[in-house]
C-alpha positions in Angstrom: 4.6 29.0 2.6 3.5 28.1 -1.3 1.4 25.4 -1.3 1.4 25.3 -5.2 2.9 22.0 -6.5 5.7 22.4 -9.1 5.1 22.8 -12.7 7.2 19.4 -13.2 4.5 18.2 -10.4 1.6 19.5 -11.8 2.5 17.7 -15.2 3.3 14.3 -13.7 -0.5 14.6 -11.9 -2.1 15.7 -15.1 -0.2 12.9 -17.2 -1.2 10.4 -14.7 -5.0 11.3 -14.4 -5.4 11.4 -17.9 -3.5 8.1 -18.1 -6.0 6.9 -15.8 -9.2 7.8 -16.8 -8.5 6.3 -20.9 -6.4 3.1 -20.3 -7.3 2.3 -16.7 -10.9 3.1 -15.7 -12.3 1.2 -18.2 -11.3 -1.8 -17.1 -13.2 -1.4 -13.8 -17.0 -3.5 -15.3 -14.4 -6.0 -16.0 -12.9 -6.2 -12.6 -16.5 -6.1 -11.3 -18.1 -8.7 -13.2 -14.3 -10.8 -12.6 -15.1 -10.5 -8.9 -18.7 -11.7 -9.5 -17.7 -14.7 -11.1 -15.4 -15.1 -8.4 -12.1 -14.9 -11.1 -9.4 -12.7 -10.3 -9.6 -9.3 -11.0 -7.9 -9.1 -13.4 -5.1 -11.5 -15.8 -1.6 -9.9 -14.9 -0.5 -10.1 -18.3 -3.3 -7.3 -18.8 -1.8 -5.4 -15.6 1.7 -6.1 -17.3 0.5 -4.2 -20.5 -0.9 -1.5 -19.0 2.7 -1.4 -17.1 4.4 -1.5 -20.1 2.2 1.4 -21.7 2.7 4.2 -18.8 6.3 3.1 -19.3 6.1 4.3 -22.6 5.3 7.8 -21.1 8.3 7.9 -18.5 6.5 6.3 -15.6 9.0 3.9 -14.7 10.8 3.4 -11.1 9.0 6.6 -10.0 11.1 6.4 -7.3 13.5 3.9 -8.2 17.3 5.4 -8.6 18.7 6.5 -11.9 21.5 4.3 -11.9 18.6 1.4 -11.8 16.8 3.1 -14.6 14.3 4.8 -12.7 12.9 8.8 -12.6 13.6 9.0 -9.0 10.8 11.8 -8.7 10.8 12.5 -4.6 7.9 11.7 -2.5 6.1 14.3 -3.3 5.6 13.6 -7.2 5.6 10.2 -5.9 2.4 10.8 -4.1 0.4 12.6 -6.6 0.7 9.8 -8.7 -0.7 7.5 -5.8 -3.2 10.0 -5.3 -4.2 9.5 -9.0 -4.2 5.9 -9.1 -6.4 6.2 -5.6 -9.3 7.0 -8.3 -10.1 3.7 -9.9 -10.4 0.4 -8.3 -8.3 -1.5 -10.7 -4.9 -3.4 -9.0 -3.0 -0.7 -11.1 0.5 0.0 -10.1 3.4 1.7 -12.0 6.3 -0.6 -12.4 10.3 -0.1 -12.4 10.4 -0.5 -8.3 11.8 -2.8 -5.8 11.0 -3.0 -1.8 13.4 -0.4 -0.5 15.0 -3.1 1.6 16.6 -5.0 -1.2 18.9 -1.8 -1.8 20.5 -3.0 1.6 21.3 -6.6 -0.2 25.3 -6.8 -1.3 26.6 -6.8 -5.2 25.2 -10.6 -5.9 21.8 -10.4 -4.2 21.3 -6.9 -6.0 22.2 -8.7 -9.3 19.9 -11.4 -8.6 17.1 -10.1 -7.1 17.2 -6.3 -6.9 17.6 -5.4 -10.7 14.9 -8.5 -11.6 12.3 -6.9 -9.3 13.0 -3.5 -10.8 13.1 -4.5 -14.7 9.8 -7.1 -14.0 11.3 -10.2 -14.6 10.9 -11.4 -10.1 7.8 -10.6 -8.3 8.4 -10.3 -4.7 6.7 -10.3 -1.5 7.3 -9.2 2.4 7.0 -11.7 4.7 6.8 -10.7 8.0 3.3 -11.1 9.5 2.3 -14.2 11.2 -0.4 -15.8 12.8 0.3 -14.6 16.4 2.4 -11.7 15.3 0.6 -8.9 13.0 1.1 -5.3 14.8 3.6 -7.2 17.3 5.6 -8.0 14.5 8.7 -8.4 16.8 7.0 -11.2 18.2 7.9 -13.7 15.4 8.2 -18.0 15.8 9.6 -18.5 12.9 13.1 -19.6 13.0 16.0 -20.2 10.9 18.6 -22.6 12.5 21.9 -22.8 10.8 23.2 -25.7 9.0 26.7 -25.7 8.2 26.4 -22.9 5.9 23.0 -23.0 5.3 19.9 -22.1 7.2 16.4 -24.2 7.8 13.8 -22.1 8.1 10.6 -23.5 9.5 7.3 -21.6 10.3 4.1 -19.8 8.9 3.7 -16.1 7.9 0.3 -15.3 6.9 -1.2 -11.6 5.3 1.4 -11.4 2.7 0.6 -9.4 -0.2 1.8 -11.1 -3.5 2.6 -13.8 -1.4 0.9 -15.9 -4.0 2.3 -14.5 -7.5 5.7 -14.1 -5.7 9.4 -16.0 -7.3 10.8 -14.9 -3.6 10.5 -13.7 -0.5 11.9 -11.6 2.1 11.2 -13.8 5.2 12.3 -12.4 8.5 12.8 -15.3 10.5 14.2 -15.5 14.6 18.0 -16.8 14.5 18.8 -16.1 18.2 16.4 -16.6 20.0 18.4 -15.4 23.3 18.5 -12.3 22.0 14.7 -11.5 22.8 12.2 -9.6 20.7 13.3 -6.9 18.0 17.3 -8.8 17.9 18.2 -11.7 16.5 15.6 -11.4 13.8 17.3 -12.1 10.2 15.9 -11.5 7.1 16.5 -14.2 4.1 16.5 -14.0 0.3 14.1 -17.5 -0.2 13.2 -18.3 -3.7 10.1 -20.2 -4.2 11.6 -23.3 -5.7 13.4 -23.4 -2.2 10.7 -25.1 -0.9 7.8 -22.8 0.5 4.5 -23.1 -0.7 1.1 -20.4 -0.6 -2.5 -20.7 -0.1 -4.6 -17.8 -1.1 -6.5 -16.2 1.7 -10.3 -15.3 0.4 -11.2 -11.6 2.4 -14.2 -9.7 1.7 -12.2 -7.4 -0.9 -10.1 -7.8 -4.0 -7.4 -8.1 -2.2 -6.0 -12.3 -1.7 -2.9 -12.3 0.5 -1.5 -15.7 0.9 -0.6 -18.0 3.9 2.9 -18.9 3.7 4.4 -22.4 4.9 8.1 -23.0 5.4 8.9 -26.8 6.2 12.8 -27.4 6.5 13.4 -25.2 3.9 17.2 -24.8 3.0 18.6 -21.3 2.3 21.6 -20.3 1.6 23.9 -18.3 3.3 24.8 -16.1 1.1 20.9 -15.4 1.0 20.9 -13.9 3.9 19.8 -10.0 3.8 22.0 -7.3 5.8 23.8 -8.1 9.0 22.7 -11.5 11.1 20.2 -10.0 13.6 19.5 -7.2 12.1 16.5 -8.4 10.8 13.7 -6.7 12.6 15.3 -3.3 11.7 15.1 -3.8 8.1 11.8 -4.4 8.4 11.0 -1.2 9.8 12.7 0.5 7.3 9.8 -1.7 5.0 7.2 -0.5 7.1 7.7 2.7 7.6 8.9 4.5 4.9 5.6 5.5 3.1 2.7 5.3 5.4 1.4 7.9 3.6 0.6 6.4 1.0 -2.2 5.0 1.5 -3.6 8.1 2.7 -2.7 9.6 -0.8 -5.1 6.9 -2.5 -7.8 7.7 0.3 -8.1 10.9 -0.9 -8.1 10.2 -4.5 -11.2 7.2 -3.9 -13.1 9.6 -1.6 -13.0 12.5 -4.3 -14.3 10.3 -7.5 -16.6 8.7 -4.6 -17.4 12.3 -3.8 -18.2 13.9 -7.1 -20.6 10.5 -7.8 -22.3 11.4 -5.0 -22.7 15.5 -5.9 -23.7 14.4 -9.4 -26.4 12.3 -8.3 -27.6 14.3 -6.0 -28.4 17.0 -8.3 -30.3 14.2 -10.5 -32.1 12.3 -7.9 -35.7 14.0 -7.0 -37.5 12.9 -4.2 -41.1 14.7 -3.6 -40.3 16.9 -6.5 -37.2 18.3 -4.9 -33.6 17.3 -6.0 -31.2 15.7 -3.3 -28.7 18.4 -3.8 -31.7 21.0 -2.1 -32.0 18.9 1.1 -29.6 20.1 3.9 -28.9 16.4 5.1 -27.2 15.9 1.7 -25.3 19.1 1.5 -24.2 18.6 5.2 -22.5 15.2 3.7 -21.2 16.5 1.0 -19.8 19.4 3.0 -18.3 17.4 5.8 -16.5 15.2 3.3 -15.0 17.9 0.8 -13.5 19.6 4.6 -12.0 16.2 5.7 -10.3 15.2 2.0 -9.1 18.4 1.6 -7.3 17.9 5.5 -6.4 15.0 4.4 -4.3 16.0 1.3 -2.5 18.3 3.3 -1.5 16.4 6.1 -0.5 13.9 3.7 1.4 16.1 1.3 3.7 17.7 4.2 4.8 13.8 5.2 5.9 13.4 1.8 7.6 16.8 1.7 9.0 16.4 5.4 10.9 13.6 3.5 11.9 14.6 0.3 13.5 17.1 2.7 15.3 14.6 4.8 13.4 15.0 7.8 12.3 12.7 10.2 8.4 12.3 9.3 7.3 9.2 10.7 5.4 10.9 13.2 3.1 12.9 10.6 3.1 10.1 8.6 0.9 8.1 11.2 -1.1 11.1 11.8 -2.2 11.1 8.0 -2.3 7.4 7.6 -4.8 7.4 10.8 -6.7 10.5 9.8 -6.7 9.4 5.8 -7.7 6.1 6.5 -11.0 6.7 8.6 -11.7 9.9 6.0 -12.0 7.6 3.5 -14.6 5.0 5.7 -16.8 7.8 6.7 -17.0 9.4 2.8 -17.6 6.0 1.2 -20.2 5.2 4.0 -21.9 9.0 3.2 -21.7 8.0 -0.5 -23.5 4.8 -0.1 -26.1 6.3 1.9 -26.6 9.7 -0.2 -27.1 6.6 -3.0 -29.4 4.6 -0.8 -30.3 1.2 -2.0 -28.7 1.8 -5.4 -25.3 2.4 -3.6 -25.9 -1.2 -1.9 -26.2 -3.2 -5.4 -23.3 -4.5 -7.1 -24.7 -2.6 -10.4 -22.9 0.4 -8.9 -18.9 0.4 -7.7 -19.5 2.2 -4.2 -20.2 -1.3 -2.4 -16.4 -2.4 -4.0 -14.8 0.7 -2.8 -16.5 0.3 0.3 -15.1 -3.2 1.1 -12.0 -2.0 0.0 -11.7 1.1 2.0 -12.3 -0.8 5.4 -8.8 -2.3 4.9 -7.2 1.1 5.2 -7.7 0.7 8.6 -5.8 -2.3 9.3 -3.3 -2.4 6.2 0.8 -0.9 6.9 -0.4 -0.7 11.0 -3.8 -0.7 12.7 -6.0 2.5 13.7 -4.9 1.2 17.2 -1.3 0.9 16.5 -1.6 4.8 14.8 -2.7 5.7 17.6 0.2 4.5 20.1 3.0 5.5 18.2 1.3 9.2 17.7 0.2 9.1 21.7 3.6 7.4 22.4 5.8 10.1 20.4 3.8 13.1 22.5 4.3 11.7 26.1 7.7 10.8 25.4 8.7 14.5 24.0 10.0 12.7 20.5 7.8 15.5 19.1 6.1 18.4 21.2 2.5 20.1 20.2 2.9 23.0 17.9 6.5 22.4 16.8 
């Protein structure tokens, strides 16, 4: 085994953290004082610019296909970058990409939506979640009833990220209802000037998802997204294609997190002794450094697993469960190895900690994780030590 990354990988990490730390990171006092004034964290034409400068140094459609005038790196450069961008809390993404399910649309919807998306000029959003259907997402009540050759779609998805910025969505909607959950679920193409409307939902992060309502609105049916009741796996193909991503920004939060911590450790003095001397703190610091570093490596080998064209949804839950509670427990040490200077908002470790406690609900629950991993086991899908 050679756990080395590439040199082609260890240059696209370097570029990115250095990218980073001088265009990105110090923008975070003005996302802070932004959230404190209760403005947005930052204007996108900002996040466009910044976009547009890492474009100027290749990172573009990381993994977005050539012909579509992306790099198409693989997962695993692709996660190194995530990892990176894991290290600031500014709403910093690379740009160039498209949800992987619009590759399915045919030679018009990729014209008009795909290639928009990619190039910037459509935002888009996934809109699947509903009141009564989150981690049941099969259990769906919105409909889309067809209307000579149109479709009315009425119903409420809620939880949709970009669901406010968006020109369209993907809105998976029941269209046979006989058909029972996970069939006759279609997916539709619905521009915003169709008809739906979003109300921002306030959470206790940065993050504002929006509440979508759909009254009689009238798509067309040539809006329609793959095959008629084919919806529901389309949108699995959504959900589970990268779950370890967010694991791959876990570890890049809990490391800045972690060397904050070390640094003030060995600063602080209590009773004439620095922090860094007391075992309780080195314990911490210990127990965190073992479960990023397990983290990373779980991660990395679901990214490589596919890049290799193996099947790794089921390490890809294991990380994203794993990842996702590694990064509660080190922000929650941090905090406290801070004490009440880590719980004032004149220090970011209260942000990352709001933040960090969606991990473990965002792209399926610790509880859902924990089924499909328990699930693949007792079925024999995957056997222990294979």
């Amino acid at each position: 085994m050679d756990f080395r990354l590439s040199d082609e990988e260890r240059m696209i990490r370097d570029t990115v953290r250095d990218f980073i730390r001088r265009e990105v990171m110090p923008l975070e006092p003005e996302v802070l004082e932004n959230e404190r004034q209760g403005r947005p964290s930052l204007p996108l034409k900002t996040l466009d610019a910044l976009q547009q400068k890492a474009r100027a140094l290749g990172f573009w459609g990381i993994n977005t296909p050539e012909e579509y005038g992306g790099a198409n790196l693989g997962s695993l450069a692709a996660l190194v970058t995530y990892e990176e961008l894991g290290r600031t809390f500014v709403p910093f993404h690379f740009g160039g990409s498209a949800d992987n399910i619009l590759y399915h649309g045919n030679a018009d919807q990729r014209e008009r939506y795909l290639i928009p998306t990619i190039e910037g000029r459509l935002r888009s959003c996934f809109a699947l979640t509903e009141p009564g259907a989150g981690s049941d997402a099969g259990n769906i009540r919105t409909t889309a009833v067809r209307d000579g050759d149109d479709w009315i779609i009425n119903g409420e998805k809620i939880f949709i990220t970009n669901g406010n910025e968006a020109d369209f969505a993907m809105v998976f909607a029941v269209t046979d209802k006989s058909q029972g959950p996970h069939e006759g679920i279609s997916c539709f193409l619905v521009d915003r000037d169709m008809g739906w409307r979003s109300t921002p939902i306030r959470t206790m992060g940065d993050w504002d998802p929006g509440a979508l309502v759909f009254d009689n609105v009238r798509v067309p049916g040539s809006n329609m997204l793959g095959e008629e009741g084919k919806g529901f796996h389309l949108a699995m193909r959504w959900i589970g294609a990268a779950r370890w991503i967010i694991p791959a920004r876990a570890v890049g939060m809990a490391e800045r997190l972690l060397e904050m911590a070390i640094e003030y450790s060995k600063t602080r003095v209590t009773f004439g002794v620095p922090l860094a001397d007391r075992q309780a703190i080195q314990w911490m610091i210990a127990d965190s450094a073992v479960e990023i570093e397990a983290t990373r490596w779980m991660t990395y080998r679901a990214a490589w697993m596919e890049d290799q064209g193996m099947d790794n949804r089921h390490q890809a839950s294991l990380s994203k469960l794993y990842g996702a509670n590694m990064a509660n427990r080190v922000v929650d040490r941090v905090l406290q190895i801070h004490g009440g200077m880590g719980y004032t908002k004149e220090l970011p470790i209260e942000r990352w900690y709001r933040e960090a406690r969606l991990f473990r609900i965002f792209d399926g629950t610790d509880e859902i994780q924990r089924y499909i991993i328990a699930r693949n086991l007792i079925k024999g899908h995957v056997r222990l030590g294979e």
